[in-house]
N, C-alpha and C positions, 0 to 999 in steps of 0.2 A: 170477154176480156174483163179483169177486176178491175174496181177502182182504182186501185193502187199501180197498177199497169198502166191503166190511162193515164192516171196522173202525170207519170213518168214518159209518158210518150208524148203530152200535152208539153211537158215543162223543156222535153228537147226541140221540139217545133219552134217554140217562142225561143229557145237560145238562137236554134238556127236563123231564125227571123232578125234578131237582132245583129246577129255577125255582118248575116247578108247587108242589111242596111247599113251596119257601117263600112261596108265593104261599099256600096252606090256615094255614100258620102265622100268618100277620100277619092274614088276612080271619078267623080262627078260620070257617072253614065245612070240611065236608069232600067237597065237591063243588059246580065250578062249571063251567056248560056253555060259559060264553063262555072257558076254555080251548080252545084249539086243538089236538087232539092230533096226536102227533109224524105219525102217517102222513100228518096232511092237511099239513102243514108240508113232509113230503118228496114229495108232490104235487107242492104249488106250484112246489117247487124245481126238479122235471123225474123224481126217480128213481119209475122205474118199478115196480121190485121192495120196494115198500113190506112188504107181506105178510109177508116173514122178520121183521118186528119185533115182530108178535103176540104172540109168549111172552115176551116182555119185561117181567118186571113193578116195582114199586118200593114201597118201604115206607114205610107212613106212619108208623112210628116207630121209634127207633132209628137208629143210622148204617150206610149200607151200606160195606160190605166192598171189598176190591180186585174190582172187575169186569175179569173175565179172561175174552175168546174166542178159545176154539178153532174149530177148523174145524167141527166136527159139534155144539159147545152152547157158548153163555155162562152163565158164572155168577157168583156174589157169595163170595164169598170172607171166613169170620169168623177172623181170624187169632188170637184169645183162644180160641177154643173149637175150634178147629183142623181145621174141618167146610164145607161153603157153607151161606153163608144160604139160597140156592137156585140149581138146575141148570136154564136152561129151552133147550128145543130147537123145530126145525121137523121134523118126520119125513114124506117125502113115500112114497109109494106103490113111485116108482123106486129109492128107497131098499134097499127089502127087497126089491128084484129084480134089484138088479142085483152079481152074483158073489157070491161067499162068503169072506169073510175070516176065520180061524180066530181064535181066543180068544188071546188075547195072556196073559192071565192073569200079568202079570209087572207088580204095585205098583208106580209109582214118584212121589218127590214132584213136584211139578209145576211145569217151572222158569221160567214166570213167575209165580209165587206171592212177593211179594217179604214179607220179614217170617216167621213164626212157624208152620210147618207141622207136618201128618203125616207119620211115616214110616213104611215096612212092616212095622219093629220093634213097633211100638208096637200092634200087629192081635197080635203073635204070642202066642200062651196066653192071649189076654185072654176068651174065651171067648164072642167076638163076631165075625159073618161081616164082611166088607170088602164092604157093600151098596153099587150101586151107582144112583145116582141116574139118568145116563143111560145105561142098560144096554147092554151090549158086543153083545147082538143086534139096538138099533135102528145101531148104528155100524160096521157090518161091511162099508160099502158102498164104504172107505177102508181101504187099510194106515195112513194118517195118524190116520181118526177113534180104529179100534181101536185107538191105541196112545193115542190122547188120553183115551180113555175107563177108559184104567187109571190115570191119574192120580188120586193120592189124594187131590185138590181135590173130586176127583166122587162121595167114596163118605163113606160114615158108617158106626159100630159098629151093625149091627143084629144083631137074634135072628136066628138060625139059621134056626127056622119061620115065621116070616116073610118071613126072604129066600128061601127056597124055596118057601111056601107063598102065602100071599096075595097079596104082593107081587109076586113072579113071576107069580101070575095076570093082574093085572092090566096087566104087561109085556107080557106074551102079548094080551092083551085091545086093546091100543093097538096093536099089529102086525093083530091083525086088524080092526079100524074103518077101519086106512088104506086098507086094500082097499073099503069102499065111500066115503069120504070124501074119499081120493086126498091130502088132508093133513091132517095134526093139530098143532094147535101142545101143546106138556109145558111145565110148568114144577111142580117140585116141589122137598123140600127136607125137613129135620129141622123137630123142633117141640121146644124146651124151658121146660117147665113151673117145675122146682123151680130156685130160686134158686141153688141149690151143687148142681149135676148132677154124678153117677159118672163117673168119667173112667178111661182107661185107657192102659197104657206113660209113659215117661219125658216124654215130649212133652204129657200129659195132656190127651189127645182126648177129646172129652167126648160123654156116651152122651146119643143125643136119647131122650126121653120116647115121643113118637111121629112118627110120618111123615106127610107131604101131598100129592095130586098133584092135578094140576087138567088137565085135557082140553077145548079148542075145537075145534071142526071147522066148517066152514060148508058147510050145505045145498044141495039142488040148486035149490032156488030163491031162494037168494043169503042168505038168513038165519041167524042161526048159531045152534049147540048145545054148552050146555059143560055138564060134571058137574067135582065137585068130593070128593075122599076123604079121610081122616082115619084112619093104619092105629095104632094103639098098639105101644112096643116090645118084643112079645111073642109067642109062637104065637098068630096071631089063626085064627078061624072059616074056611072058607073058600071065605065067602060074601058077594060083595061088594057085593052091596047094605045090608050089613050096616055097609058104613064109607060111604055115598055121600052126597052133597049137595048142595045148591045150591052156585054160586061163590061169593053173597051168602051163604052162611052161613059158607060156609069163611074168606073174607076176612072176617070179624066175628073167627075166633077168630085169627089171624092176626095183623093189623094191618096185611095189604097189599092194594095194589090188584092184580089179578092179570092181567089183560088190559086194560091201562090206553089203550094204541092202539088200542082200539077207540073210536067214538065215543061219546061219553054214550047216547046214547039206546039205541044195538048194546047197549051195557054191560049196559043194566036192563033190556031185552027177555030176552038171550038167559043171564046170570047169575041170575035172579029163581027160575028153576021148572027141572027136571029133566026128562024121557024114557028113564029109561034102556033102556027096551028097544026104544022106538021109534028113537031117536035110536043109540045107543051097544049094545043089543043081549046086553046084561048076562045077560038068560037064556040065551043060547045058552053063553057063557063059563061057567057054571055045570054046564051040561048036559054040556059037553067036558071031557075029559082035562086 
């Protein structure tokens, strides 16, 4: 699909997204089935390639952000706290197989970001690694994605042991499911708790509290499986069963809907209850390096 395709199937989602919600505002309900979600919508219309809109999610409170896609992830953009509300991507199996593009590792802010950003100043001595949301090893399958994935739209102040430790696990953990799942849809993001969060540099990027990520995959017999995490921003355990959860619980602490293109019914089947070892395989990621 071209960019210009996507685009445009990006920019119907986020309409549909916004209708729906003011559609919950006026009915005061927070789920109704006789919406029509976007993919059955892009059905109708003819596009085939519905399935890249899975990680698309929207919030039921607050205002989103500038949504900005790049080639390899869309995200939400919070230009006051200078972080995305969330990064979500599709990662397919051909992905991580096809060449090797080396680490760009070269910060820059991100020039459709219109409005109030981070700069790579602003990381320096703050005593905070430049995490990044959609990690430069699921993006390596592009000179374009790599170099989108240092945009510092994509990353947030996190712990050190964190971004090495747990968090990296479960990087790794999501490279390897797409080997039997063949794709995953991500979408994660900051979590801020306290009303006046620690900020850091001239630009005052502000340090999230903790991290979220959330993982779909759909099974071989057409059903789908998602887990849902919650990492705190700190050297966590590095045990990840230890942050795991249902989608339903995660979108409780949240306040988003997190795979909202799925239909209602997909929603509460496969968000309700967990497997992580049958489904996602969590002990063996524990048992490895």
């Amino acid at each position: 699909m071209d960019k210009q395709k996507k685009s445009m199937l990006v920019t119907l989602a986020v309409l549909a997204v916004l209708g729906t919600a003011w559609h919950f505002a006026w009915n005061g309900k927070e789920d109704d089935s006789s919406v029509e979600p976007v993919t059955d919508m892009l059905v109708e219309a003819g596009e085939k390639d519905v399935m890249s809109l899975l990680e698309i999610p929207y919030r039921l409170e607050d205002n989103e952000g500038n949504i900005i896609e790049h080639m390899g992830y869309t995200l939400s953009y919070n230009n006051d706290f200078r972080v995305p509300n969330w990064v979500a991507y599709e990662l397919k199996e051909s992905e991580i197989n096809t060449g090797f593009r080396s680490r760009e590792d070269r910060f820059e802010p991100d020039p459709l970001i219109k409005g109030r950003q981070a700069y790579d100043r602003d990381y320096v001595g703050s005593g905070y690694d430049r995490g990044h949301m959609a990690p430069a090893a699921d993006m390596r399958w592009s000179s374009q994605t790599m170099k989108e994935c240092f945009y510092l739209s994509n990353v947030c102040p996190q712990n050190h042991n964190l971004n090495s430790g747990a968090w990296n696990d479960l990087e790794k953990q999501v490279r390897y499911e797409v080997k039997y799942h063949k794709t995953i849809w991500v979408v994660c993001g900051p979590i801020f708790e306290n009303t006046y969060p620690k900020h850091i540099g001239s630009n005052h990027v502000m340090v999230p509290d903790s991290f979220f990520k959330a993982l779909l995959a759909r099974r071989k017999d057409g059903s789908y499986a998602s887990i849902g995490f919650i990492f705190p921003n700190t050297a966590c355990e590095r045990n990840l069963m230890n942050y795991a959860m249902t989608v339903d619980e995660l979108e409780s602490k949240l306040g988003m809907d997190l795979f909202y293109n799925l239909e209602v019914k997909v929603q509460d089947e496969s968000e309700s209850s967990i497997d992580p070892y049958g489904d996602w395989r969590i002990k063996d990621m524990i048992l490895k390096d």
